[in-house]
N, C-alpha and C positions, 0 to 999 in steps of 0.2 A: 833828772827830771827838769823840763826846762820850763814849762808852764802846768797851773794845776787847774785843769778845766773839770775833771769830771773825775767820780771816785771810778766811774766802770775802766777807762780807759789810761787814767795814770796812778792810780793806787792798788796793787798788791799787797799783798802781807807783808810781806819784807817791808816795804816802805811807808805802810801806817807804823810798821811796830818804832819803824827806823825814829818817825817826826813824833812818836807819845815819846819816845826815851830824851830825844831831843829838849821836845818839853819840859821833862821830868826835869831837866838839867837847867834849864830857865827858871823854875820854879823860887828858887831865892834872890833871886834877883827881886823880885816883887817885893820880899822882906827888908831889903834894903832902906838904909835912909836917904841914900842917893840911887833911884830904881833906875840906872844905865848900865850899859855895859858897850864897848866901842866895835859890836861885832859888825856893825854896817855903816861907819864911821863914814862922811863921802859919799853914801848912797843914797839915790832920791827913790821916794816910794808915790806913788801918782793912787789918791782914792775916788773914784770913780763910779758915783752916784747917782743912778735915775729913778731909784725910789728910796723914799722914807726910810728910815732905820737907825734905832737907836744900842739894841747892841753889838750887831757887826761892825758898824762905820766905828764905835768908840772903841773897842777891841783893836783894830785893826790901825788905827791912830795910834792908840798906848804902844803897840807891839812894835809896830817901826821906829816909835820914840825909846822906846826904853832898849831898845837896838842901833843907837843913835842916830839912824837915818832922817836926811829932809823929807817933810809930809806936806805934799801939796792934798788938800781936800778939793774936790769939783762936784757941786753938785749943782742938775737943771733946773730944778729950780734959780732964776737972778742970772742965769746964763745966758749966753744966745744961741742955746737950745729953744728958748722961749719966743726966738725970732726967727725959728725955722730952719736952725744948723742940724745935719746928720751926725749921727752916731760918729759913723765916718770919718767927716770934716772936721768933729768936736776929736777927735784920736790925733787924728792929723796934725792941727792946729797944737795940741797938749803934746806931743812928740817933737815939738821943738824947745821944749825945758829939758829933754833929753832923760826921761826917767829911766830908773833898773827895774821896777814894777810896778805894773799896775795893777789896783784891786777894784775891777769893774761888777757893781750892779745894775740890772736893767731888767724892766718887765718881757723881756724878748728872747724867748730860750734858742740857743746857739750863737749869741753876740757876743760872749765871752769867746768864741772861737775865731770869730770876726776879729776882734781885738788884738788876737794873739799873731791873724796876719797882716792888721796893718801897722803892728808896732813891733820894735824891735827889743821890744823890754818882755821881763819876766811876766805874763799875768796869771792873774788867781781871782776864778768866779766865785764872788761872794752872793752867788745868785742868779740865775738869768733865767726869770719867767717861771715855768711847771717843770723844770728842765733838772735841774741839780745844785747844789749847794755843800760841794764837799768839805768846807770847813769845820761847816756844824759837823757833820758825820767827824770827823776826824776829832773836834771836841769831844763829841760824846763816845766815841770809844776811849779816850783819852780821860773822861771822868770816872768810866763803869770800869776800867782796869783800876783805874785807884781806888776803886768803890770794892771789887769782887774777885779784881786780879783777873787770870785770864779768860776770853769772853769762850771757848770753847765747850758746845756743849750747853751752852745758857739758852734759857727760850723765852724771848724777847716778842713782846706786844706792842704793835704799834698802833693805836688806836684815832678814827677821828676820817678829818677830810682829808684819803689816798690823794684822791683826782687831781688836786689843786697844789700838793706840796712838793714841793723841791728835795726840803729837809727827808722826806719819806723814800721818795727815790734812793737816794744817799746814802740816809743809815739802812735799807734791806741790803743793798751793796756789799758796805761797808763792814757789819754787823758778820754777814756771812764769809765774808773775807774771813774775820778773826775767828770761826769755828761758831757761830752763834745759828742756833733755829729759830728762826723769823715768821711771823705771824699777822698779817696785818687784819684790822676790822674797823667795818666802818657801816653804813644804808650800802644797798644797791647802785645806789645810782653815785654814791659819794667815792668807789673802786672800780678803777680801769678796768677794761677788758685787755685779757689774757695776762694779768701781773705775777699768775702763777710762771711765767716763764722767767720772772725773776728768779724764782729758785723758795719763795716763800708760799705759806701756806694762810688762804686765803676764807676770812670768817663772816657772818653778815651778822654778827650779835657778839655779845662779851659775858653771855653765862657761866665760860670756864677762864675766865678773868683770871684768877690764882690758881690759875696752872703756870703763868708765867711766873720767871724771876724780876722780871722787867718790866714795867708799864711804861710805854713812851706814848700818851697825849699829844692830840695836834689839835689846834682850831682851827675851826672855817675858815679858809681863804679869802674873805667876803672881797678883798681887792680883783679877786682873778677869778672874781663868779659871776656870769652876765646873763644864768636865768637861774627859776627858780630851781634845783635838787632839792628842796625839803619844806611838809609842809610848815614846821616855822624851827627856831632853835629849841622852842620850849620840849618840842614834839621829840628833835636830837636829845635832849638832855636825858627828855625822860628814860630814850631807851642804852646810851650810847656815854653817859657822863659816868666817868671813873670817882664813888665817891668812899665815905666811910663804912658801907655797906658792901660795896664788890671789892676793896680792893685790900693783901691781906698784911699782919702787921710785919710780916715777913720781906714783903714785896717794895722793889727800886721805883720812886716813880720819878720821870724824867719829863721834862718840857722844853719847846725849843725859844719859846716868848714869841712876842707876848700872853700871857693867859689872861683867857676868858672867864673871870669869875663866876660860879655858878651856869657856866654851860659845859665844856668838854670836862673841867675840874670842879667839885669843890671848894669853897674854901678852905675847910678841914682838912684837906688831904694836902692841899700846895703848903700850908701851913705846919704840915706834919711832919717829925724826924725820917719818914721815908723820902721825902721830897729831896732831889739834889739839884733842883734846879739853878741856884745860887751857887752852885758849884760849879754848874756849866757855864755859868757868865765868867766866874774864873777861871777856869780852865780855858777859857776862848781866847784868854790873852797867849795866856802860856805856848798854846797849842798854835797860834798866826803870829807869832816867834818863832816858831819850830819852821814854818814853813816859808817865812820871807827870808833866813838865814839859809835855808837847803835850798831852794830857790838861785839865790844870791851869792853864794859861798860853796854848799854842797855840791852842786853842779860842777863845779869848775875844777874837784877832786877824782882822779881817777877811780874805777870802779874798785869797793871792797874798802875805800880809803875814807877815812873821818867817820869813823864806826863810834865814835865815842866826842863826845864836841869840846871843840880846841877849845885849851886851858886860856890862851888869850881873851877868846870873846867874853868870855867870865868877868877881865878886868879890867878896869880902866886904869 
């Protein structure tokens, strides 16, 4: 794998299951009282920022540091982006510190593809636009196997604003990669046309709410919405909010952040022992270790080889 733009186009089964095991195996590292390991000792990691974010960009910092790699962070804002540089010319210009990868967001879905031809380094879209966001998907399968073991067979809710999420794209993907039956619901007008060619199956309400195993929560996009779809949040909440009454005590509930209190959730429910969202802030580290190492290191292994992660990178 030599860049990770998109779960459609460079994640199979084999190679989520490959970067959760990966993971799994980073996992103590975290426990550590010195949380390194010298698996990217020497290598520079370029973070590549054109919108706000707080726990992609700090996941993604931790995971290269604690991989010992150099972290240049870039973000437009205080740039000279602000003076009228291209995406482009901003690569360009950053492509002479000579990075191994870069981890670009941008409100512009297909710039991470852009990125990956005008640099010579590894990249991994942490986002671009309505477009995709394989990371999260790869956390969050990454959580729900350690949450239920294998996703085969699970039927999984994804509830909230389709039209506008990345993360949504990603995990129906993703989800159905690993065996899962995918479900998404949302208004009318908040669900693509034709998403049933995704392969899920497509709701305009949540009366049979626990029928899933799995509730995944989104918020409104309100950055990537330029007219109205709804007539207000309260009107969403009422029909469309996962709370202590739809959702069961049985039931995973999963978010990608930030949450919107008392609109797509509850406070009761984010607060609740079914909640793993806290978990997925952890696991993001774990899981963007997995993937700037295979990136970085796995690549460069012939096929079939480093099935299991070298005893070295473990220690310093």
């Amino acid at each position: 794998m030599r860049h990770l733009i998109s779960v459609e186009h460079d994640l199979d089964r084999a190679r989520i299951e490959r970067i959760v095991e990966l993971a799994t195996s980073f996992e103590e590292v975290g426990n550590r009282p010195i949380k390194k390991v010298p698996a990217l000792r020497g290598r520079t990691v370029l973070n590549l920022f054109y919108e706000v974010s707080t726990r992609t960009r700090s996941s993604f910092e931790l995971a290269a540091k604690r991989l010992s790699a150099d972290v240049v962070n870039f973000a437009a804002s205080g740039s000279s982006v602000e003076k009228g540089e291209s995406l482009k010319d901003t690569v360009l210009t950053l492509n002479a510190h000579k990075p191994d990868a870069i981890v670009v967001r941008t409100p512009w879905a297909g710039s991470a593809d852009l990125v990956a031809r005008w640099s010579g380094a590894a990249v991994v879209n942490a986002g671009d636009g309505k477009h995709e966001h394989p990371t999260q998907a790869l956390l969050d399968v990454y959580t729900l196997v350690r949450k239920l073991g294998a996703l085969d067979g699970a039927n999984i809710w994804i509830v909230g604003d389709i039209l506008h999420s990345r993360v949504a794209r990603s995990n129906i993907l993703a989800f159905q990669r690993m065996g899962a039956n995918v479900t998404v619901a949302g208004p009318p007008t908040l669900i693509p046309r034709d998403l049933e060619k995704l392969g899920c199956t497509v709701r305009y309400d949540i009366e049979d709410l626990r029928e899933a195993d799995v509730v995944y929560a989104l918020r409104m996009q309100n950055e990537r919405i330029d007219q109205p779809f709804l007539p207000s949040l309260r009107e969403y909440a009422k029909r469309f909010q996962v709370n202590g009454r739809n959702l069961g005590p049985r039931q995973v509930l999963m978010h990608p952040g930030p949450v919107n209190r008392g609109v797509e959730l509850s406070g009761e429910v984010v607060d609740s022992p079914q909640a793993v969202i806290t978990a997925q802030v952890e696991g993001g580290v774990v899981v963007r270790m997995a993937v700037l190492y295979e990136l970085l290191e796995g690549a460069s292994a012939p096929d079939g080889a480093q099935r299991t992660l070298p005893t070295q990178a473990l220690h310093a």
